[in-house]
VOPAGU-2260 file (C-alpha; in pm, 1 decimal, decimal comma):
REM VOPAGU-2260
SITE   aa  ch    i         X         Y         Z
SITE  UNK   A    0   -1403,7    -171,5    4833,8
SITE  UNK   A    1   -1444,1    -548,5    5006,8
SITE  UNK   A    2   -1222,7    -808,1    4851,2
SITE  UNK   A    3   -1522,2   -1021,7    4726,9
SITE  UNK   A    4   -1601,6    -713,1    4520,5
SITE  UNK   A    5   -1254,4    -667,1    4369,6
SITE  UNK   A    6   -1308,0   -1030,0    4256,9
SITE  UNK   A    7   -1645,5    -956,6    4141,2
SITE  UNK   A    8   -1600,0    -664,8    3867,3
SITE  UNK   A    9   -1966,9    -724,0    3788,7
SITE  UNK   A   10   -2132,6    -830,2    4099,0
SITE  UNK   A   11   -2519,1    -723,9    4171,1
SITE  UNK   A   12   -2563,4    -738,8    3756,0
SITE  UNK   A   13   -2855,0    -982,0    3691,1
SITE  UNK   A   14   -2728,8   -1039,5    3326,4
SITE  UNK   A   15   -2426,9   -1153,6    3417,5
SITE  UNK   A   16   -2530,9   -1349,5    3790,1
SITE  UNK   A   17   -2649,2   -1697,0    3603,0
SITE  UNK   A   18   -2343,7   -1664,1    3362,9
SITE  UNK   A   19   -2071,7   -1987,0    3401,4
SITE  UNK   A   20   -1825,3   -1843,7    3654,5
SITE  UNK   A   21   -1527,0   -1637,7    3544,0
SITE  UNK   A   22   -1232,0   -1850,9    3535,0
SITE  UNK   A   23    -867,9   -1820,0    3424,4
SITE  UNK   A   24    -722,4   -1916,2    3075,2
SITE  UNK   A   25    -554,0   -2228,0    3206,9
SITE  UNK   A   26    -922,1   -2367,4    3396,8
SITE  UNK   A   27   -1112,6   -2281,6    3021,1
SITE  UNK   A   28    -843,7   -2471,2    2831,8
SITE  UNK   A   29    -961,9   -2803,1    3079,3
SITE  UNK   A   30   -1267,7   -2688,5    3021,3
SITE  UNK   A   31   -1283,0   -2716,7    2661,8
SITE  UNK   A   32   -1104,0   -3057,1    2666,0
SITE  UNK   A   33   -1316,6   -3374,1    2533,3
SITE  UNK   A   34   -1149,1   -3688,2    2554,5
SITE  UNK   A   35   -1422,6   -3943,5    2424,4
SITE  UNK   A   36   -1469,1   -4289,1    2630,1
SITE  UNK   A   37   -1373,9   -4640,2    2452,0
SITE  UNK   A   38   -1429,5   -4941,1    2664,4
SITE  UNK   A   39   -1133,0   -5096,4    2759,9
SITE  UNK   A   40   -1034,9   -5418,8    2575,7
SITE  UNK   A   41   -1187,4   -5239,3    2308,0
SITE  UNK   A   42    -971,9   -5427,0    2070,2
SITE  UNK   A   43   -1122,7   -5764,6    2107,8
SITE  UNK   A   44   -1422,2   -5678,0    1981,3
SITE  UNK   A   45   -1549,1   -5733,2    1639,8
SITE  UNK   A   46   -1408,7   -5539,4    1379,8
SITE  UNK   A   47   -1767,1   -5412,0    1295,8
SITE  UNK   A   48   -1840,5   -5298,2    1625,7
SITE  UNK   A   49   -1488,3   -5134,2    1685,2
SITE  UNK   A   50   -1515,6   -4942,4    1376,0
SITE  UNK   A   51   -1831,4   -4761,9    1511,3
SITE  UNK   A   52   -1678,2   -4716,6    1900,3
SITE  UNK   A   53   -1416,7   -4548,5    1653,2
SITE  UNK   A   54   -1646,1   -4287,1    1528,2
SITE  UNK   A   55   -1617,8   -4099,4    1863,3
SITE  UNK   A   56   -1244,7   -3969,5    1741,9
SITE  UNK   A   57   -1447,5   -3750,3    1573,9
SITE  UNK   A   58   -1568,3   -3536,8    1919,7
SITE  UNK   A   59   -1200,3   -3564,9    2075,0
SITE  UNK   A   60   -1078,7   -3221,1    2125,4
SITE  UNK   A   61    -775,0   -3025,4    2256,3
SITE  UNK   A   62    -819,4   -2676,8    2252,1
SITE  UNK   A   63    -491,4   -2493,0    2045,0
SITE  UNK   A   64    -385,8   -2145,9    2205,2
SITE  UNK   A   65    -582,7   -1963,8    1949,0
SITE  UNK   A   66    -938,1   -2085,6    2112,4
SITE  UNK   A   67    -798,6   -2036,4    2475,6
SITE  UNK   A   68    -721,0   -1667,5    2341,5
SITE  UNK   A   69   -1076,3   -1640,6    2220,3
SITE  UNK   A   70   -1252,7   -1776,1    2515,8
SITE  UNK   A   71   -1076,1   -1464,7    2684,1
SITE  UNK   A   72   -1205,7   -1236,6    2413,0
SITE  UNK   A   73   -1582,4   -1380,3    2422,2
SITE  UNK   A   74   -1569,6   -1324,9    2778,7
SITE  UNK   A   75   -1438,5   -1004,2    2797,5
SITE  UNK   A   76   -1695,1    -892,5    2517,2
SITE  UNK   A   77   -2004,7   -1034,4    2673,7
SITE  UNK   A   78   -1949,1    -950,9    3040,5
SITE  UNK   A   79   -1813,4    -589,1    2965,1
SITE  UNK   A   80   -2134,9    -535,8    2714,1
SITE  UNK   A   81   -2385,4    -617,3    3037,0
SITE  UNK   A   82   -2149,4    -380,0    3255,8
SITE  UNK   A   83   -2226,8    -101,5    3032,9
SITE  UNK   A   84   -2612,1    -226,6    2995,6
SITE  UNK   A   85   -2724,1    -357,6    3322,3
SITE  UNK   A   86   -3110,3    -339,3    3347,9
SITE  UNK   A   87   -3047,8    -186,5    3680,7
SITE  UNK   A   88   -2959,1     184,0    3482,4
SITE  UNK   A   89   -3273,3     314,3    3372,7
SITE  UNK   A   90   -3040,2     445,9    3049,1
SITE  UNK   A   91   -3033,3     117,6    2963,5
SITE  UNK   A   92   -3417,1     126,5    2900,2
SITE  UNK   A   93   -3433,2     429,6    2716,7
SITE  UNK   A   94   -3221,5     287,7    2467,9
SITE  UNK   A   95   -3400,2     -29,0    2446,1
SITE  UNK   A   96   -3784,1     161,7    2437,1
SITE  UNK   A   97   -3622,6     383,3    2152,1
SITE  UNK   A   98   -3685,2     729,8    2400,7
SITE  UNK   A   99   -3292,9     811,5    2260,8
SITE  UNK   A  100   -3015,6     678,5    2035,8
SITE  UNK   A  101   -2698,2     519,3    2203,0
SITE  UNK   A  102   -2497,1     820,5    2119,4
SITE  UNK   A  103   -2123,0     641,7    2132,9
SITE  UNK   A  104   -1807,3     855,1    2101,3
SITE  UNK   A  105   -1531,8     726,6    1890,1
SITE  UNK   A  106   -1354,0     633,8    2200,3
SITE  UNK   A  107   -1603,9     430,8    2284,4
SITE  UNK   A  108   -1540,7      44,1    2331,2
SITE  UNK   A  109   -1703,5    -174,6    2091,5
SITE  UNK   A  110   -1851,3    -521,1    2112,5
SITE  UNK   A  111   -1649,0    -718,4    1796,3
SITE  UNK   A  112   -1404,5    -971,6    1698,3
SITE  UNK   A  113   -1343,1   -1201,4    1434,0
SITE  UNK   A  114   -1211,8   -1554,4    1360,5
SITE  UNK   A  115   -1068,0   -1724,1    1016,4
SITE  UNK   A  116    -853,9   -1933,0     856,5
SITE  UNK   A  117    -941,6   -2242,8     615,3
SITE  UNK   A  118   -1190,7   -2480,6     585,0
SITE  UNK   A  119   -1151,0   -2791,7     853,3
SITE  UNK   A  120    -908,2   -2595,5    1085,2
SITE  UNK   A  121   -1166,9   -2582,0    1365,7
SITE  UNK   A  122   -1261,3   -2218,7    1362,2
SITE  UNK   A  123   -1657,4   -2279,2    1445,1
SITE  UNK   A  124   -1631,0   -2572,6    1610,2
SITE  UNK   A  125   -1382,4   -2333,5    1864,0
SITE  UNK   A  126   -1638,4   -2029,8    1869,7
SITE  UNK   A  127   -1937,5   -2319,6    1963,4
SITE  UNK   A  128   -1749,0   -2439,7    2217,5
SITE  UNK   A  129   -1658,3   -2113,1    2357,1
SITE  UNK   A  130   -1975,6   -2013,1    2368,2
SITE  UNK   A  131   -2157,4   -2290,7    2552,0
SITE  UNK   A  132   -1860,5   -2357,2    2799,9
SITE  UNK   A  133   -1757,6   -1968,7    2833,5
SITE  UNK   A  134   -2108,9   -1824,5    2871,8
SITE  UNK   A  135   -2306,2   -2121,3    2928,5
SITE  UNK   A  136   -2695,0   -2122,2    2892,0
SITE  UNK   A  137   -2804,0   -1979,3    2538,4
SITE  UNK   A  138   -3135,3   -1850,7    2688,6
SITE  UNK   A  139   -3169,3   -1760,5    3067,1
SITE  UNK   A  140   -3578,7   -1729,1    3173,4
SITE  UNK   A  141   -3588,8   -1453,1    3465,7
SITE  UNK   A  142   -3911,8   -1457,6    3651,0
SITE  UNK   A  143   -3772,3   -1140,2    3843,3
SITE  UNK   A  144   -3655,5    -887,2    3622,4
SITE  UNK   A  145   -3547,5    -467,6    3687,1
SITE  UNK   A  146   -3856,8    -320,0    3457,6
SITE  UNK   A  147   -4038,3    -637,0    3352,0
SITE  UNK   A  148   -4366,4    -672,9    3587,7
SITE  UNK   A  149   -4570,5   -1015,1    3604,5
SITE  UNK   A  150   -4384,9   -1168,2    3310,4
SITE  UNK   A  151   -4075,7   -1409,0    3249,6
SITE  UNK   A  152   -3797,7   -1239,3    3056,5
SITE  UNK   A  153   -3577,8   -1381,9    2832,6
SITE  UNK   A  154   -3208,0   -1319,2    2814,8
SITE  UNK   A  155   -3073,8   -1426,7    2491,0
SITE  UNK   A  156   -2686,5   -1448,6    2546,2
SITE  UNK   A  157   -2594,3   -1565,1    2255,5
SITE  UNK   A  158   -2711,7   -1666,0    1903,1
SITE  UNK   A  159   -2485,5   -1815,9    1587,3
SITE  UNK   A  160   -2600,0   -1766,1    1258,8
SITE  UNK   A  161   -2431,3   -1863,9     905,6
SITE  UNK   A  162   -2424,4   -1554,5     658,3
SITE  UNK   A  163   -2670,1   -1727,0     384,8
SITE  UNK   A  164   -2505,0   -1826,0      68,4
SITE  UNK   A  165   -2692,9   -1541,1    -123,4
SITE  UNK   A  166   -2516,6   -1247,7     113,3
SITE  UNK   A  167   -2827,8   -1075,7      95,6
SITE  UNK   A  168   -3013,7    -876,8     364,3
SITE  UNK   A  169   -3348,6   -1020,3     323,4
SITE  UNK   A  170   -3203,0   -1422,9     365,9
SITE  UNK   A  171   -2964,7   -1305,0     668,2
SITE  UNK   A  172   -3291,4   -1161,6     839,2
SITE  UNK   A  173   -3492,5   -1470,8     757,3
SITE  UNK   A  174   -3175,3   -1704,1     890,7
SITE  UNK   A  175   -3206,0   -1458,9    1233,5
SITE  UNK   A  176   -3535,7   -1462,3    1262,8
SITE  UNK   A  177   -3565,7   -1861,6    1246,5
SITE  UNK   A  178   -3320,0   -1956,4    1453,1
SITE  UNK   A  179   -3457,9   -1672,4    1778,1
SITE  UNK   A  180   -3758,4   -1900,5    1732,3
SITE  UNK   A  181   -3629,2   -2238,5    1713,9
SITE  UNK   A  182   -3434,6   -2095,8    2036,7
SITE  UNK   A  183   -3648,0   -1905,2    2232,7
SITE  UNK   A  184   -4006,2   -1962,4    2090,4
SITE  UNK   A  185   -4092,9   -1673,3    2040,7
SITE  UNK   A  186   -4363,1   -1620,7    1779,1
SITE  UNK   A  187   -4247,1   -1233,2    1696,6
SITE  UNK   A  188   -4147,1   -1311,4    1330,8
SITE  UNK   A  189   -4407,4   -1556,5    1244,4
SITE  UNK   A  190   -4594,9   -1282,4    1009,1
SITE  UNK   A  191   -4255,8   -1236,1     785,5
SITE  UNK   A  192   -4146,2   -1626,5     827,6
SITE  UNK   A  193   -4451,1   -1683,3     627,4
SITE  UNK   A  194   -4412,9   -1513,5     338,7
SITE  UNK   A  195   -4193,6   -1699,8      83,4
SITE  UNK   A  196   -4008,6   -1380,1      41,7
SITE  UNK   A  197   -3936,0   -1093,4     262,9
SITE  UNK   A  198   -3852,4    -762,5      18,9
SITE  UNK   A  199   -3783,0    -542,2     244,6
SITE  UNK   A  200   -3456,4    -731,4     420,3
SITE  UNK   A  201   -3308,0    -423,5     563,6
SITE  UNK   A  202   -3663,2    -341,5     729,4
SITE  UNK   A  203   -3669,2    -700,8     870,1
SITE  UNK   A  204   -3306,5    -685,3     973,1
SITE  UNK   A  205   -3435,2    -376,6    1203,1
SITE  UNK   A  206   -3709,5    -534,6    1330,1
SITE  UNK   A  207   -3474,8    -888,2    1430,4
SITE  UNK   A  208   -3262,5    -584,1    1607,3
SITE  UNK   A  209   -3509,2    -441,3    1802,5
SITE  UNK   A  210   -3616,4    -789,5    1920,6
SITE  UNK   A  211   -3252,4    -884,2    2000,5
SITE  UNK   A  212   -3194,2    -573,2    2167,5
SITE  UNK   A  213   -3513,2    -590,3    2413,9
SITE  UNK   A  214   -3418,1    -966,1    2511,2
SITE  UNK   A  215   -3043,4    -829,2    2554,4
SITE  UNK   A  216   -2849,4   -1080,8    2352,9
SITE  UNK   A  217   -2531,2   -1077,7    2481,9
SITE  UNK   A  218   -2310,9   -1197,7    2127,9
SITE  UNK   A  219   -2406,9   -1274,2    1798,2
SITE  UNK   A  220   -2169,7   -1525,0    1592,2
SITE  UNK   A  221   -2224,1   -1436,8    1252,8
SITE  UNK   A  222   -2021,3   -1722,4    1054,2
SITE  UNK   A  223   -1925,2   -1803,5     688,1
SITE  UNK   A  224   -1902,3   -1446,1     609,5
SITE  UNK   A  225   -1765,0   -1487,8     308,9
SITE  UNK   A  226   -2073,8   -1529,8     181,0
SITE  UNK   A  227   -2123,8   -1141,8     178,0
SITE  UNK   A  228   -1876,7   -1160,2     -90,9
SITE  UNK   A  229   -1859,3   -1300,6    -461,8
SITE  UNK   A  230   -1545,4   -1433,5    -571,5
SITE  UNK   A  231   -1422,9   -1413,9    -951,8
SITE  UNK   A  232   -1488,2   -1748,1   -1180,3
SITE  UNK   A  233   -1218,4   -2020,7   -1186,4
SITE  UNK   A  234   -1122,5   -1932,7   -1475,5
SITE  UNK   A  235   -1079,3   -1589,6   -1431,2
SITE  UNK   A  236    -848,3   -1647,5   -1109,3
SITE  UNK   A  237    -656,6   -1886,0   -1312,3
SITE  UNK   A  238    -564,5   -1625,2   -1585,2
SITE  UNK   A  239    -426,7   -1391,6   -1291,2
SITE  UNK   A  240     -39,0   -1461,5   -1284,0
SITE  UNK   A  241     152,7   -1409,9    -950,5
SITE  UNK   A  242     147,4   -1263,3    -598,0
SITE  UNK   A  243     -16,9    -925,0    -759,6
SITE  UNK   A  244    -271,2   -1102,1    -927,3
SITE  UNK   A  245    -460,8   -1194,8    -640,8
SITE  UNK   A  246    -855,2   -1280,5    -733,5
SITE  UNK   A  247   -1117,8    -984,0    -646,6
SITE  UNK   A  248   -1343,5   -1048,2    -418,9
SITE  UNK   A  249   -1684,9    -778,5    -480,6
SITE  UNK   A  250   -2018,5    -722,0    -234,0
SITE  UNK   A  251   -2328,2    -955,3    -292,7
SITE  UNK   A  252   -2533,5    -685,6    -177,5
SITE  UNK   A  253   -2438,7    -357,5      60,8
SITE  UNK   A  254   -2732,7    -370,1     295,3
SITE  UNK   A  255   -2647,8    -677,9     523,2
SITE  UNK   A  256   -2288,5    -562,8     551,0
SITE  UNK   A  257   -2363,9    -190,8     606,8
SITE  UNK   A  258   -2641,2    -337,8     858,9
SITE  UNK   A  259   -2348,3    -514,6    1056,4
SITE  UNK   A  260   -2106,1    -204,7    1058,2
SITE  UNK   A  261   -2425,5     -32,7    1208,0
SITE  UNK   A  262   -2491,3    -303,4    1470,1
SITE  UNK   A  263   -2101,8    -337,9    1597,8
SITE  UNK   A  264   -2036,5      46,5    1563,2
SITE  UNK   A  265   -2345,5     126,3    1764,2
SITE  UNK   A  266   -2219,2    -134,6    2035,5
SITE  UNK   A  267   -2592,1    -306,3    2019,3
SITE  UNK   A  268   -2445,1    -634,5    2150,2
SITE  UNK   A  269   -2131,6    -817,7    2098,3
SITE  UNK   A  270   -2034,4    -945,2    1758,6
SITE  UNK   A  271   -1833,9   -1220,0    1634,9
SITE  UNK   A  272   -1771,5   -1272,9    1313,8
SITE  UNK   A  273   -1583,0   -1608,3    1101,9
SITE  UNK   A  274   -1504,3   -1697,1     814,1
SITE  UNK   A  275   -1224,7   -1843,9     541,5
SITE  UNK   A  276    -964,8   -1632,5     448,1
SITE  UNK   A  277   -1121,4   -1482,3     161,2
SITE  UNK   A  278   -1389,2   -1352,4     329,9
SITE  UNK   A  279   -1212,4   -1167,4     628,8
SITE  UNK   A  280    -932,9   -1029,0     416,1
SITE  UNK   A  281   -1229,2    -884,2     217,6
SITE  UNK   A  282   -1378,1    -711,3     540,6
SITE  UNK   A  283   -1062,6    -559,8     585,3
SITE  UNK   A  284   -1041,4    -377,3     247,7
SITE  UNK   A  285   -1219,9     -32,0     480,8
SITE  UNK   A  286   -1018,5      22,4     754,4
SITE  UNK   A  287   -1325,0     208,2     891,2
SITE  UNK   A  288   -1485,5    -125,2     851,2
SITE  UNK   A  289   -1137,4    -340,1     968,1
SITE  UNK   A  290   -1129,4     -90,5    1286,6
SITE  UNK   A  291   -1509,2    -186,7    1425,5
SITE  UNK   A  292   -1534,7    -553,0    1350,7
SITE  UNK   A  293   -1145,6    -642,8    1469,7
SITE  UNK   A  294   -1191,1    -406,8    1748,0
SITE  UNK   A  295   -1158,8    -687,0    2030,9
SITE  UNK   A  296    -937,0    -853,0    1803,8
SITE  UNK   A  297    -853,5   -1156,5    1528,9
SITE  UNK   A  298    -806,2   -1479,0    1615,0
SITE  UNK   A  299    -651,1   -1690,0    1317,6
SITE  UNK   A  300    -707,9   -2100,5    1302,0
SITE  UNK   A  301    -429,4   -2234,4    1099,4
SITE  UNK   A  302    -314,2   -2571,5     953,3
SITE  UNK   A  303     -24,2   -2761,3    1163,7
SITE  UNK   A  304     315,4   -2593,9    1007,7
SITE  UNK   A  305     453,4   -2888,7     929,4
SITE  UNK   A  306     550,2   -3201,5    1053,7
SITE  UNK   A  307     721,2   -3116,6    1329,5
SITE  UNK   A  308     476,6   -2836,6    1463,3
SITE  UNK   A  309     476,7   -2905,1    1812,5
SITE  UNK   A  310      77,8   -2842,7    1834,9
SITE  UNK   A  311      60,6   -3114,7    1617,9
SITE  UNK   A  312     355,7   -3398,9    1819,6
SITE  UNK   A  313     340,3   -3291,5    2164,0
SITE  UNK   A  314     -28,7   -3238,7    2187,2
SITE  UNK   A  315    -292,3   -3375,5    1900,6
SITE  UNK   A  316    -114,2   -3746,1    1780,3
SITE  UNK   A  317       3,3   -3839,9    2123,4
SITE  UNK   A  318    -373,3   -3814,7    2230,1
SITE  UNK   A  319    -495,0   -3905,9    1910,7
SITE  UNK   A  320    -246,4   -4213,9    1927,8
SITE  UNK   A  321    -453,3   -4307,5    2246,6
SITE  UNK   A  322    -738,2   -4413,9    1990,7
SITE  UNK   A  323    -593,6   -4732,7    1856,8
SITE  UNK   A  324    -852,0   -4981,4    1853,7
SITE  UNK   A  325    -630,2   -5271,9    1698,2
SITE  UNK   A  326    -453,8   -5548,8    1872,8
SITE  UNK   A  327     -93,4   -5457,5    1734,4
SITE  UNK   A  328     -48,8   -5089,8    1755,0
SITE  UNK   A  329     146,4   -4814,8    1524,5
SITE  UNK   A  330     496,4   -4875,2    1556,1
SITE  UNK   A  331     615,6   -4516,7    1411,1
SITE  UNK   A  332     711,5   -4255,7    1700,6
SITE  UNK   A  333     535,2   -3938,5    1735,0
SITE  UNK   A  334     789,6   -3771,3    1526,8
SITE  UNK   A  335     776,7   -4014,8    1269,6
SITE  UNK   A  336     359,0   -4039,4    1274,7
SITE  UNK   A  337     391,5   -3641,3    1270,9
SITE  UNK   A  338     556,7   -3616,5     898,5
SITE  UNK   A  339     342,3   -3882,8     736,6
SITE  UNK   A  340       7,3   -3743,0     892,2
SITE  UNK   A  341     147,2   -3358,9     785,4
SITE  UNK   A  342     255,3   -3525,1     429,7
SITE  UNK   A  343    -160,8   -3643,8     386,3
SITE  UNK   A  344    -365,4   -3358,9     497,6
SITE  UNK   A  345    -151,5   -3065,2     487,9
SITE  UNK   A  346    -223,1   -3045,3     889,4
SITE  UNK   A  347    -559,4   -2970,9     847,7
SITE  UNK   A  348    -726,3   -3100,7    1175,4
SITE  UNK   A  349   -1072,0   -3223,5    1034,3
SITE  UNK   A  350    -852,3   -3437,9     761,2
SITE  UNK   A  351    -627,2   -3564,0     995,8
SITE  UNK   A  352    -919,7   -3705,6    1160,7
SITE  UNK   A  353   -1090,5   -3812,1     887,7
SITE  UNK   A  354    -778,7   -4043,0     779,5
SITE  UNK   A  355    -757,5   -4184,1    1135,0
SITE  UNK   A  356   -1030,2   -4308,7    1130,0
SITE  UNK   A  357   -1052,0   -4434,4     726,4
SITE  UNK   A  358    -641,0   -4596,8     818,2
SITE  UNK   A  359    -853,4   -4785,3    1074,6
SITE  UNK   A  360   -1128,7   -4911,3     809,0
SITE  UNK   A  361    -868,4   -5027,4     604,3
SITE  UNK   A  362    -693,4   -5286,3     886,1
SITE  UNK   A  363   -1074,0   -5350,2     968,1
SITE  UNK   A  364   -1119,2   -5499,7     613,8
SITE  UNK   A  365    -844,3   -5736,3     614,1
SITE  UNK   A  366    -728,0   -6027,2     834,9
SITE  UNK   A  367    -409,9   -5894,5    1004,7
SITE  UNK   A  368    -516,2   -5654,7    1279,1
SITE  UNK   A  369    -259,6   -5425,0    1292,1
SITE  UNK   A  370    -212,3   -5035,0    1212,8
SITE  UNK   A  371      75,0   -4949,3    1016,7
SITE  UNK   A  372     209,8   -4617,6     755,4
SITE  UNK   A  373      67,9   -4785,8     494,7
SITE  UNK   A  374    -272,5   -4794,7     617,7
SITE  UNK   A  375    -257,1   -4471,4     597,2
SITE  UNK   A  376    -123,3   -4402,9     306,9
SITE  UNK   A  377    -373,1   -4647,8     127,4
SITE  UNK   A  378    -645,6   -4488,3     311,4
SITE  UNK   A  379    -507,8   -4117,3     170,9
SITE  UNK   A  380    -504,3   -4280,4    -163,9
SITE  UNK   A  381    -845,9   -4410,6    -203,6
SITE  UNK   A  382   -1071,6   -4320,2      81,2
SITE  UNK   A  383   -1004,4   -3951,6     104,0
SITE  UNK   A  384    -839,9   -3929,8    -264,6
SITE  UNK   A  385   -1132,3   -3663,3    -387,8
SITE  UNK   A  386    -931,0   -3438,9    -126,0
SITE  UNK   A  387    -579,2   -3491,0    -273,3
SITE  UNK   A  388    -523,7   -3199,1    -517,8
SITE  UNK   A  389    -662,3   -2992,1    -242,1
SITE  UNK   A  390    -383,4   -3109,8      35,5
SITE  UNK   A  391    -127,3   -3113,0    -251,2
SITE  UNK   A  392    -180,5   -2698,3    -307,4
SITE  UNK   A  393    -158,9   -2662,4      30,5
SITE  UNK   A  394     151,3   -2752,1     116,7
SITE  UNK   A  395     256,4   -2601,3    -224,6
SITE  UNK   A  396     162,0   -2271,6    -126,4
SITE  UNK   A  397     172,2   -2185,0    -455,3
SITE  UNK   A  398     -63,0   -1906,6    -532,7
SITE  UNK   A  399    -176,1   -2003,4    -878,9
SITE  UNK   A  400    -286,9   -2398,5    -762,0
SITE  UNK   A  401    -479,1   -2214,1    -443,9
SITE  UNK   A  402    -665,4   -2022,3    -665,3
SITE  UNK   A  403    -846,1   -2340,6    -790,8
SITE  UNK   A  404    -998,6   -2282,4    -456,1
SITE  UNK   A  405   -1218,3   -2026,7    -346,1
SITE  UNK   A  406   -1183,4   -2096,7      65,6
SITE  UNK   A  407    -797,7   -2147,5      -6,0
SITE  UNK   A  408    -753,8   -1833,5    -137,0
SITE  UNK   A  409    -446,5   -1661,7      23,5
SITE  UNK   A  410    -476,1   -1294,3      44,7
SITE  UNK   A  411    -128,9   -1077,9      50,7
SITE  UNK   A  412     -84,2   -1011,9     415,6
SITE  UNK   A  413    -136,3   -1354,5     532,6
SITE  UNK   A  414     180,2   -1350,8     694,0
SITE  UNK   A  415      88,5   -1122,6     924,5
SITE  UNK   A  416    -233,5   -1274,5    1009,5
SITE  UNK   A  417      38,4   -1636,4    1103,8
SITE  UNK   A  418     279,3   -1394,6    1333,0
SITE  UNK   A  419       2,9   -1180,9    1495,6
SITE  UNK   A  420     142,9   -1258,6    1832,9
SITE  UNK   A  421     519,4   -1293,6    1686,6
SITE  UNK   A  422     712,2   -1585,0    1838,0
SITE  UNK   A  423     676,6   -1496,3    2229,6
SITE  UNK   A  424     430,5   -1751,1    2265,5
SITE  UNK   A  425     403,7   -2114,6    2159,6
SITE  UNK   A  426     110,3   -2383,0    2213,9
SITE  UNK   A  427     403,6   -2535,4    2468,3
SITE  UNK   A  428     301,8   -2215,5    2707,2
SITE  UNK   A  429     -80,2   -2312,0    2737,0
């Protein structure tokens, strides 16, 4: 075997050629960096025109250890997948034309992982980003295909697709069938995008399959998948006392779910499923169920610890603190800026942007131009004060004020989810 094949595990395989490159964990990581542009001297501008430069905080982004581990797990899903399904195999088309069923051993590999953790940690931001900069073009045209004659195939690598809020078959076959059109154009599901409602959702859910199948999408992000789920009233999860009493979560429906078991046990492409807390902890009730979708893994998105995480001081606020668009700048140290931005969001990332940018509103509103704690802490208090009880049962971590939240919901076992790779590794190591 040459060397240029040994570095090649999939060379010759036309659904994997026009793929981005493989690369290793340390070259994704700079690939998934965005540092957003301000113009220097930024802070003699206007305050009304500095204020909207400052809106670009928003697309800043330093990839945590938990994305860099599921870059590797997209990749090794989707490239493995077309190993075992390269048009090349004449097995391959079998399957596809329905001649015979994928007959899969239990020691088969499988083509699933999943992603969670609360709301505004970053989870599907991570898996977009994974996607486009891991795999690269959603839809690659081939105008020379293995089996396809005077016609330009389609390769759908990969599609993402929020559970709908009803959890029903019928709506998650609509939601798939919509977005392989806006996508691809294809007009395949135009007869049941018509009709204001599709009865038959597991029929449609097949149909979406077969299509997906034949235009060999490569992974299919299936997101809020909580949404299978129905969680118990508010008042019902308040009356549950303690640890023990933690709120049920029960099926919307059994077809969409069942359908997905069905899709990542029959390895018909690579799945990725996300979600809050609730929801995954509730897919892992089966361990027949657990065992398929977690196959390739979990990857859990987390608040900062505290404010001393060093995720949060040694790589998010000394970037972030980069973004000052005031003539006199913060004074505090990164340590010190660490506990106060912990103490108002809880170190949830999308908050801790979202008062970086409303501390910077407030110094834009007043004559002084300088940033200091108390902008923040004024900003906390009236600009992002609907999220305050919210942050507040956070870092209680006290079971019965989570429960006032659905997505905050902390299933027993959590721990386990925060030490999955024990103590080994650190963000320090990326």
């Amino acid at each position: 075997m040459t060397e240029s094949r040994l570095l090649d595990p999939y060379a010759g395989n036309i659904l994997v050629e026009r793929l981005n490159p493989l690369v290793s964990r340390e070259e994704a990581m700079v690939g998934l960096r965005e540092r957003p542009e301000i113009p220097p001297g930024i802070e003699d501008a206007p305050p009304h025109i500095r204020q909207h430069y400052l809106m670009r905080v928003r697309s800043l982004h330093i990839p945590a250890l938990v994305e860099g581990r599921l870059w590797t797990t997209m990749d090794l899903m989707v490239r493995s997948f077309y190993g075992e399904n390269d048009p090349a195999f004449a097995s391959t088309w079998s399957v596809i034309s329905g001649e015979k069923q994928k007959a899969r051993k239990s020691s088969d590999s499988l083509f699933a992982a999943a992603l969670g953790g609360p709301s505004g940690t970053g989870k599907t931001q991570a898996a977009h980003r994974c996607m486009k900069h891991c795999l690269g073009s959603q839809v690659i045209p081939h105008t020379s295909f293995p089996g396809v004659l005077n016609e330009t195939m389609l390769q759908l690598v990969w599609l993402s697709v929020d559970v709908p809020p009803s959890g029903k078959a019928k709506d998650l076959a609509r939601a798939l069938m919509q977005k392989s059109k806006d996508v691809t154009g294809t007009d395949r599901f135009d007869s049941w995008l018509v009709k204001e409602d599709i009865r038959d959702g597991q029929k449609a859910l097949m149909e979406w399959e077969q299509w997906a199948v034949a235009h060999f999408l490569g992974l299919l992000h299936l997101d809020e998948v909580q949404n299978f789920f129905k969680l118990q009233s508010l008042k019902q999860r308040k009356n549950r006392q303690g640890p023990a009493g933690e709120p049920e979560l029960s099926l919307q429906e059994d077809a969409a779910l069942k359908w997905l078991v069905n899709v990542a046990n029959g390895g018909r492409f690579g799945v990725l499923v996300g979600g809050t807390m609730d929801g995954i902890a509730a897919l892992t009730r089966r361990f027949s169920t657990a065992s398929r979708i977690f196959d390739l893994g979990f990857h859990a998105f987390e608040p900062y610890k505290s404010g001393s995480d060093p995720a949060l001081i040694k790589v998010l606020l000394p970037e972030l603190a980069k973004y000052q668009l005031v003539k006199v700048k913060l004074p505090l140290t990164v340590a010190q800026l660490g506990d106060l931005v912990y103490d108002l969001t809880s170190g949830v990332h999308r908050i801790i942007i979202g008062l970086w940018i409303a501390a910077h509103r407030i110094v834009f509103e007043r004559k002084k131009d300088e940033l200091t704690e108390k902008d923040f802490k004024l900003a906390a208090a009236t600009l992002l004060a609907p999220l305050s009880d919210a942050i507040n049962a956070l870092k209680s971590n006290d079971p019965n004020r989570l429960r006032n939240y659905e997505d905050l919901v902390v299933k027993e076992g959590g721990a386990v989810w925060r030490n999955l790779y024990g103590e080994a590794l650190t963000e320090e190591e990326t």
